[in-house]
C-alpha positions as CSV (number, residue, x, y, z in Angstrom):
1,X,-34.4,6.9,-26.8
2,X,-32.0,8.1,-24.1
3,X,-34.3,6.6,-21.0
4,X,-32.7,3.6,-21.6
5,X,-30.3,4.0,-18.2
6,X,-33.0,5.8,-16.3
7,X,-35.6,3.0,-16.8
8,X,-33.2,0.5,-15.9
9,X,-32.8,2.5,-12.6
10,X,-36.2,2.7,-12.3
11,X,-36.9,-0.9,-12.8
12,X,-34.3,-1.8,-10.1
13,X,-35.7,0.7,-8.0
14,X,-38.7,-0.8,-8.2
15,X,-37.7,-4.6,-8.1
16,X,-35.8,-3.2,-4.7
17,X,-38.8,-2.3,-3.1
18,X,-41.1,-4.9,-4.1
19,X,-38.5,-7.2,-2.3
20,X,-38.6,-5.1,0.6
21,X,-41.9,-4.9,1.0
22,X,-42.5,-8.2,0.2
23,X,-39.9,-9.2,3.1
24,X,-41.0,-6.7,5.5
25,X,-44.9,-8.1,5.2
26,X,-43.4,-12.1,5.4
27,X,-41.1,-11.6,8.5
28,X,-44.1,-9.5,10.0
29,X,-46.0,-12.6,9.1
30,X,-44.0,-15.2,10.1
31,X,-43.5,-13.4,13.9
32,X,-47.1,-13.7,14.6
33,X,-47.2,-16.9,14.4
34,X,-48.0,-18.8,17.7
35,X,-45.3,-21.0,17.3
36,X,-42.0,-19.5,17.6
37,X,-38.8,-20.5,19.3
38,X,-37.7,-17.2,19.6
């Protein structure tokens, strides 16, 4: 199989935004919490 570099890219790809998401949803999270000493 030559897919071997282009599911590798994929998979980063996707690991990438997972963690982006994932970050994006927590800080959205954590700033809507009442208690903040920003």
């Amino acid at each position: 199989m030559r897919l071997k570099g282009e599911a590798k890219m994929a998979f980063i790809l996707m690991i990438g935004v997972s963690l982006a998401f994932l970050t994006a949803i927590f800080t959205a999270g954590y700033n809507k919490k009442p208690e903040g000493n920003e």
